[in-house]
N, C-alpha and C positions, 0 to 999 in steps of 0.2 A: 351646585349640581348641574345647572345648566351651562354652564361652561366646561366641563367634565364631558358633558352630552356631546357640547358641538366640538369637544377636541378629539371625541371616538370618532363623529360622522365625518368629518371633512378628510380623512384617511382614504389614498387611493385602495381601490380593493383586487384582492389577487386570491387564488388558490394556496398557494404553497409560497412560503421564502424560506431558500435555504442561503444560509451564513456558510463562505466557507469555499472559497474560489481555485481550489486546488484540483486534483484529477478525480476526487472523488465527488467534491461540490459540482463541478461539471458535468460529470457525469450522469448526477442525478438531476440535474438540470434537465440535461438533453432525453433522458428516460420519461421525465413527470412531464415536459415538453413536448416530446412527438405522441404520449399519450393522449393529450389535447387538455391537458390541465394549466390553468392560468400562473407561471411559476414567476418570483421575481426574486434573483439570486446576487448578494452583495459579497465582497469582498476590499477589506482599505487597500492593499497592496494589489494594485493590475497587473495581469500573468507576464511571465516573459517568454516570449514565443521564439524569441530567437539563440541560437546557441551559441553565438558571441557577443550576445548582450549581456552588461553588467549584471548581475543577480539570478541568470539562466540556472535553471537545476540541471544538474549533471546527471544526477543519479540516473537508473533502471528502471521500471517497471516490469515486473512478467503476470500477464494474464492467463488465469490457466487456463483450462478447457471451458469449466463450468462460465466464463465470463464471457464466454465469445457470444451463446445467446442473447446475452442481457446486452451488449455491446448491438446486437444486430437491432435490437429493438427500438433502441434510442438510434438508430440511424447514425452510429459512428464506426459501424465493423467497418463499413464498404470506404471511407477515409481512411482510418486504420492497417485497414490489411496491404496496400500495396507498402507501407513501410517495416509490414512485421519480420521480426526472424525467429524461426520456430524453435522449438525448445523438444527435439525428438530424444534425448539423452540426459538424465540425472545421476551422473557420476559423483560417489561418493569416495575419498579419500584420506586413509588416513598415513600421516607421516610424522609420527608422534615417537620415531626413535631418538636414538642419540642425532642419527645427522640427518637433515632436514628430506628425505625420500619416500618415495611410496611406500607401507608395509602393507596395506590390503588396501586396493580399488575395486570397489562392485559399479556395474550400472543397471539404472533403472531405466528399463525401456519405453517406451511410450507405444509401440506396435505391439506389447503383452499384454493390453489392457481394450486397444482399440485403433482405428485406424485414422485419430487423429494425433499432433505432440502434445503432447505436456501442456503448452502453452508459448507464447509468443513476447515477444520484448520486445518493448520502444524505451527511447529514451523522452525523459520526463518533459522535457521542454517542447518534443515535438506533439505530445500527448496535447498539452494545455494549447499548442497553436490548432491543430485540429479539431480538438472541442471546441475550442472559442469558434473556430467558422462554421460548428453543425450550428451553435446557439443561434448563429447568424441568419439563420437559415428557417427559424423559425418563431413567425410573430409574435406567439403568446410566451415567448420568454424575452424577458428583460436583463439584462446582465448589467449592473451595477460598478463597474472596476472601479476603485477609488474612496467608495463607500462602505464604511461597516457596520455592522451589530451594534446598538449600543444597550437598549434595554426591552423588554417584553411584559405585556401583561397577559396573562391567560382570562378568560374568560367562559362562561357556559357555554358560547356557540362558537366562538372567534377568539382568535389570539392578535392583540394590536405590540405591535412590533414597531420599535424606532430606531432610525438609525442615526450614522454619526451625521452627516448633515442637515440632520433638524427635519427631513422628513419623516413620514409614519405611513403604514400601512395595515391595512385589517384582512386578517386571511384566516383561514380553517385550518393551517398546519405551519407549524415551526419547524423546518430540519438543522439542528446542528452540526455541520463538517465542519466545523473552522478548528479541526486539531486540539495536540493536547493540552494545550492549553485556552482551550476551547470557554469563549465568554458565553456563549447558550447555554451548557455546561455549568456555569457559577451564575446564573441569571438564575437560572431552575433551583439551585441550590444542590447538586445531586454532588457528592462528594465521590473521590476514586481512590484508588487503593495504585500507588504505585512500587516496584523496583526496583534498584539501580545497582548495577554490576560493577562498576567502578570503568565500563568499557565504552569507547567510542569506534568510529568506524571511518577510516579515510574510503573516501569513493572517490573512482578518476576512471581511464580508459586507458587500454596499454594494445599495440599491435605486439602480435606476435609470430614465432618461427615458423611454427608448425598450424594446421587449420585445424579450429575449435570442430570442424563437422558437426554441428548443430548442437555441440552437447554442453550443457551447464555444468560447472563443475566444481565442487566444494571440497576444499583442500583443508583439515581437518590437524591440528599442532598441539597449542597453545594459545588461551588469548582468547581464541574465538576461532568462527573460521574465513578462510580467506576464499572466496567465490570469483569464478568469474564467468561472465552470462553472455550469451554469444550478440557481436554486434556484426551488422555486414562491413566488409571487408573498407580501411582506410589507405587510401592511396596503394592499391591494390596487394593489400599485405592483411592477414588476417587478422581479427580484432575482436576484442573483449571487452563489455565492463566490470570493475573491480569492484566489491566490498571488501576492504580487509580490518577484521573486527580486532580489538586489543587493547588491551589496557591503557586506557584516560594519558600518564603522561608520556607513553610509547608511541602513542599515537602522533601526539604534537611534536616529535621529534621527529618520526619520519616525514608528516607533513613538511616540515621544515629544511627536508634536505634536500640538495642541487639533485637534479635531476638523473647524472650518471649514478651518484648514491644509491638515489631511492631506485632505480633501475634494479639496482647489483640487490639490493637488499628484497625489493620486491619478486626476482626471479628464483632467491634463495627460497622464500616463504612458500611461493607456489610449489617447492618441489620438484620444478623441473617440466611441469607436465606440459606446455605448451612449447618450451625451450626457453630462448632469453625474452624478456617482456621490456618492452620501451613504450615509456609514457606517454602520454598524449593530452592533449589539455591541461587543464586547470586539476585540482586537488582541492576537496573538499571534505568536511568534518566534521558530525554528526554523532549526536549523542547514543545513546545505546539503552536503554531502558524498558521495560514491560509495564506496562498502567492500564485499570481497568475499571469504567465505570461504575458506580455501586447500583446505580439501573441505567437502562438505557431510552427512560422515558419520563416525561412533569405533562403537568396538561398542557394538552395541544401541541404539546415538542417530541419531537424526537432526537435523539442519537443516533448518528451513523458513525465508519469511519476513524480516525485520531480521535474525535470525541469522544468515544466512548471505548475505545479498543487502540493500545498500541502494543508491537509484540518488536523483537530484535528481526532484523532481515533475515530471516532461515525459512526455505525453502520456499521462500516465495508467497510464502501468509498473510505479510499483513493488507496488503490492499485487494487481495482476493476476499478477504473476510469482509471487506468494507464492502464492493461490490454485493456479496450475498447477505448485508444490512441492506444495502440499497432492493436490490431482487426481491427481499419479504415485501418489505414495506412499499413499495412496488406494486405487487400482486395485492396486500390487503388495500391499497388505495384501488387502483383498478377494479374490483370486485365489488367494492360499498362505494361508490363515489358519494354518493347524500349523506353518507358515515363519514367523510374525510376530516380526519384528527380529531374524531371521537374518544373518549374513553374505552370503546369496545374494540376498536379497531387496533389502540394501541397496548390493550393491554395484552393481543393476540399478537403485535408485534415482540414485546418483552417475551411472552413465553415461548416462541419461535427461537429467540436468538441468542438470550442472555447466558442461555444454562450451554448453548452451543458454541457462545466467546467464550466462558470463561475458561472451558477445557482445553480449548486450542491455545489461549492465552497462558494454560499451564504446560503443556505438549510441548508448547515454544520454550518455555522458561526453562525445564527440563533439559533438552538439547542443547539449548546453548550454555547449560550449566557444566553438561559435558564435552562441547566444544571448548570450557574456558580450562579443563583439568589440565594441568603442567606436571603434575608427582607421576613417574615411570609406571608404581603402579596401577594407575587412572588410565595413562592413556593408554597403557596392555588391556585392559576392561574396554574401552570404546571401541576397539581396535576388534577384539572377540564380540563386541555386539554386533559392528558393520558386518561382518564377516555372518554371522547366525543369523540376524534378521534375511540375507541377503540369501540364504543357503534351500530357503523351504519356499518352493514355488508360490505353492497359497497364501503363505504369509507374506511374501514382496511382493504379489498381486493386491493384497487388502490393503499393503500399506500403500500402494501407487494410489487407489483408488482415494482413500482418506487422508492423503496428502491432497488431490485435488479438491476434496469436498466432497466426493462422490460418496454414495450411500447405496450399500450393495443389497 
């Protein structure tokens, strides 16, 4: 018992560790941090901040509206914004006939709703280089790179927390971001309920002919759909990043072909809408799945995040969702700090948010259910929904509104 004692006490002590060093673990880093809460956040794999370093993410991120305040909070908007590009247009398209062309494009405006866009895009690697210098910037956070999660005990008042290098810490709050296959996650023992579509998603960047003009655009077939989200211009020619979603072994084909190939095949798929598309960097490939935690709380832990919510890239959900995991749990930590990772506090986190993922997590599943329909009659049906949702002012107001989060 008394060696039990003295392996609790000798534990350095913190507020918050969150597992989980991605844009969403930083993020809440830098939030629970300029709050003035003591945070100390691990990750085994160190970010890579550069875009021609080995193992750099390629992908996108879009923040929509609802994320810009929580970003101001944590002191990473004013980083942030001199590299955003706005997202004034959500052009929806569909080209589901015999030969690969528009049959209906509606857009969703971002001035019918209000006078800011949609939301703003960076790409992922510069996200984790500018988070990593807010963290820098503030004492009472530790940033870990190198070091992981390995196991937790909860307790009445404290959660002691160890990681992979044989150190230990005692805090009031566990956050899980470490993703879907999230070890906070199976520490807790909280089981998830997965998806799988049979589809993966090559991600890359292609200049193109014609200028995106701010507007995001999802090109609508077979497979999935094929997006692309405005990046500012490369070597002074206009430019995009790509998701192009599709079936598991279509995918690792296209990945795999010479570049003129995948050019000609990739400009087929778009439809045409920006003109010819040439590739740009590397090609990356990325599973495709929906999974959803069976709660998003154990004692003293939370879920945020991949941990507890993953949905297919459409319309820009899934790390807006993470953010407004982070924004609850946020407000209830602010509000009760002598409560921080309490029973009361989290079980007002679960009922805030759970019954709020699981919908969106179905909203998504749905859509891209209809993005993947290939039978003529299916995509005549998609084709008459873009067209009728798009048709009744009110209704592509609500839907603008509750695509961002917004609550009318």
């Amino acid at each position: 018992m008394q060696r039990a004692y003295d392996w609790a006490m000798m534990r350095a002590e913190t507020d918050i560790v969150i597992a989980g060093g991605g844009v969403a673990g930083l993020t809440a880093a830098a939030a629970f941090g300029t709050a003035g809460f003591r945070v100390t956040i691990v990750d085994p794999a160190p970010p890579v901040t550069n875009a021609g370093a080995a193992g750099a993410d390629h992908r996108t991120t879009a923040f929509l509206q609802p994320a810009r305040e929580f970003l101001m909070a944590a002191g990473l908007w004013e980083r942030l914004e001199p590299h955003a590009m706005p997202l004034d247009v959500m052009r929806i398209v569909d080209a589901g006939g015999e030969e690969p062309e528009p049959r209906v494009a509606r857009d969703f405006v971002a001035s019918d709703i209000g006078p800011l866009p949609f939301g703003w895009n960076f790409p992922n690697w510069l996200l984790r280089r500018e988070m990593v210098a807010r963290l820098a910037e503030l004492p009472n956070v530790d940033f870990r790179p190198g070091t992981g999660f390995r196991r937790a005990l909860a307790r009445d008042a404290e959660i002691l927390v160890d990681l992979s290098d044989n150190s230990g810490l005692r805090a009031k709050l566990l956050i899980g971001a470490d993703g879907r296959h999230s070890a906070v996650r199976q520490a807790a023992g909280i089981g998830v309920k997965t998806t799988r579509y049979g589809q993966k998603a090559v991600v890359f960047a292609v200049t193109h002919e014609r200028p995106h003009g701010n507007v995001s655009t999802e090109v609508h077939r077979a497979g999935g759909p094929f997006t692309l989200v405005p990046l500012p211009d490369h070597d002074g020619k206009p430019c995009s990043a790509v998701v192009w979603m599709d079936a598991g072994p279509e995918t690792k084909r296209l990945a795999g072909l010479g570049a003129e190939a995948f050019n000609a095949e990739a400009t087929a798929r778009s439809a045409g809408v920006y003109g010819a598309l040439t590739l740009i960097g590397p090609r990356q490939v990325w599973p495709i799945i929906s999974q959803i935690a069976d709660k998003m709380i154990a004692a003293r832990t939370a879920l945020v995040a991949e941990a507890a919510h993953v949905v297919p890239p459409i319309g820009a959900q899934g790390l807006n969702m993470s953010l407004a995991d982070l924004a609850c749990l946020h407000g209830l930590a602010d509000a009760r700090r002598e409560g921080l990772g309490d029973r009361q506090m989290l079980d007002a986190y679960e009922r805030r948010r759970h019954l709020e993922v699981r919908l969106r997590v179905s909203g998504v599943d749905a859509l891209n259910r209809a993005s993947i329909a290939g039978a003529p009659i299916l995509r005549d049906l998609r084709a008459k929904g873009i067209a009728a949702l798009y048709g009744a002012a009110p209704v592509r107001k609500t839907l603008m509104q509750l695509g961002l989060g917004v609550r009318g």
